[in-house]
C-alpha positions, 0 to 999 in steps of 0.5 A: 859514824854518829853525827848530831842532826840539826832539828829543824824539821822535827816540830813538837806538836803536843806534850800532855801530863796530866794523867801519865803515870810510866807511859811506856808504849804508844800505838796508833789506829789509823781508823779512828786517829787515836794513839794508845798508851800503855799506862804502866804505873796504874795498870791502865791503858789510855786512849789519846784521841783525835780531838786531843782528848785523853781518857781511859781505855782499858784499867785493872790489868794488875801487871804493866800493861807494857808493848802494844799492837793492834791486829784488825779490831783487837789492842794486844798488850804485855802484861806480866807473863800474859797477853791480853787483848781488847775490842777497840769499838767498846774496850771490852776484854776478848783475851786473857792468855798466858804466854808462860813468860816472865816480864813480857816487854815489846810486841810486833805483828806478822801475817801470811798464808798460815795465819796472823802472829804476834812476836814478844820479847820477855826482857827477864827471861831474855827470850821471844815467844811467836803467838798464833791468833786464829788458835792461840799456838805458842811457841819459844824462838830463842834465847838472847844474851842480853835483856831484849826490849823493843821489837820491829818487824821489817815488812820488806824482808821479813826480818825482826830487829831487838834492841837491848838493855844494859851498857854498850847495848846490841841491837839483834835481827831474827830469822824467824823461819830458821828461829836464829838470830845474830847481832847487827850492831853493839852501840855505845849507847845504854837502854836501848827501848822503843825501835821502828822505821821510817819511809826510807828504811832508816830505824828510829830507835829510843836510848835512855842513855842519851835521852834522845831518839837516833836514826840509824840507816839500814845497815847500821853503817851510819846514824844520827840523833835527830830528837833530844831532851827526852827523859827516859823514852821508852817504846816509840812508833812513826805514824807514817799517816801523820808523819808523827814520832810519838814518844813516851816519855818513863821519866817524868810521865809525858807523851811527846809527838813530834813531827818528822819526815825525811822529805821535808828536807830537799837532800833528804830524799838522795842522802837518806833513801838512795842507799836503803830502798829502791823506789820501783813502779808496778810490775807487769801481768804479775799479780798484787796480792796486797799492799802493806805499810811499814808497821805490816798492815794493809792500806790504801793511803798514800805514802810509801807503801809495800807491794806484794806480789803473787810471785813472790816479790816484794817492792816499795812504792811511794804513792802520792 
């Protein structure tokens, strides 16, 4: 079911032009309040800071950069068929490594006991490549059908969702383990680009073909357009942090960040999380190995958090 949602809680807080030129990805890093954007047209990447100041982080990267992800104090990007890594305290180029792909697109992050990984999607080759950091292991995990884009992992099960180009554009989950995926949902949406997660467990997922951000629950049964007049919105994230959707906008070289939460609405908390996720306090003599947010890193900062326990287990925890 598809229901247009009444936007009174999504605010725009800023919308900048100067300098965008195909802004394509956008990346948050919580230590110093500074959004990243892949500038894609020049071959730049663009930090945004916490004083509203836009300048050059990164320039010469020849093809895109495209997706984006910071693991610990290094910005990954997707640039052509290689993946490229900068320090985030001096912009400095720590990596140049060729994947051996085509138009490497979405990137996403996972740690555990064997080490940290990083998960591209190549649109062209319609594949999705799994990268080890500590020694540079690649490795092939499928094919897809169709053109992949963007890529979340969901850190409460561990499970990677693609959303796809093309007409009528499907939406893929991945079992990294067994390197075997299956199709979630066709939409009646086109261009499917940018997808993450809110609070609830509800995916937030960019649609050229609607020019609009949608929100689908958990398990897809329902969704909603919750941000529209976009043009061409491309890879998005949710800073949680900030309750903030930002939003590159290819079409016309802007960067929206808008404003939203799904507790600002007094039903919202019943209608949108009673059905996703289950809110559970600590358990008992069973000890926390860490505590994550919903894009996988670990925090300590309020809002709904994700604790992993020696046993196995796995609960999210809403901390005020």
């Amino acid at each position: 079911m598809i229901r247009i949602f009444n936007i009174l809680l999504i605010i725009p807080l800023f919308c900048f032009t100067q300098n965008y030129n195909g802004p394509e990805s956008i990346e948050y890093n919580s230590n110093n309040g500074s959004y990243y954007i892949s500038n894609s047209y020049n071959g730049q990447i663009l930090e945004f800071d916490s004083n509203n100041n836009l300048s050059v982080f990164a320039s010469n990267l020849v093809n895109g950069p495209h997706g984006l992800e910071i693991v610990d104090n290094i910005l990954y990007a997707c640039s052509g068929s290689r993946l490229k890594g900068y320090d985030l305290e001096n912009g400095n180029q720590v990596l140049n490594f060729n994947i051996g792909g085509t138009f490497l697109n979405g990137i996403t992050q996972y740690s555990d006991g064997s080490g940290s990984y990083l998960f591209l999607t190549d649109f062209t080759a319609r594949k999705l490549y799994r990268y080890r950091i500590e020694d540079e292991w690649i490795s092939s995990i499928c094919d897809f059908p169709r053109s992949p884009n963007g890529i979340f992992l969901d850190p409460m099960y561990n499970s990677l969702y693609v959303v796809t180009w093309g007409n009528n554009a499907a939406i893929y989950e991945v079992d990294f383990t067994t390197e075997e995926f299956y199709t979630v949902i066709t939409t009646d949406l086109n261009n499917l680009d940018g997808i993450s997660m809110d609070e609830c467990g509800n995916f937030l997922i960019s649609a050229w073909s609607t020019n609009a951000i949608h929100r689908f629950n958990n398990d897809f049964s329902e969704s909603e357009i919750i941000i529209s007049g976009l043009n061409n919105p491309a890879d998005i994230i949710y800073n949680q942090l900030n309750n903030v959707i930002a939003i590159p906008n290819s079409g016309n070289n802007t960067v929206d960040f808008v404003s939203y939460s799904p507790f600002d609405d007094p039903t919202a908390l019943s209608w949108w999380c009673s059905d996703n996720t289950d809110i559970i306090e600590n358990q008992e003599n069973i000890k926390i190995i860490k505590t994550i947010d919903l894009l996988g890193r670990e925090t300590k900062s309020k809002g709904f958090n994700i604790e992993i326990y020696e046993d196995g287990s796995v609960f999210k925890k809403k901390i005020f």
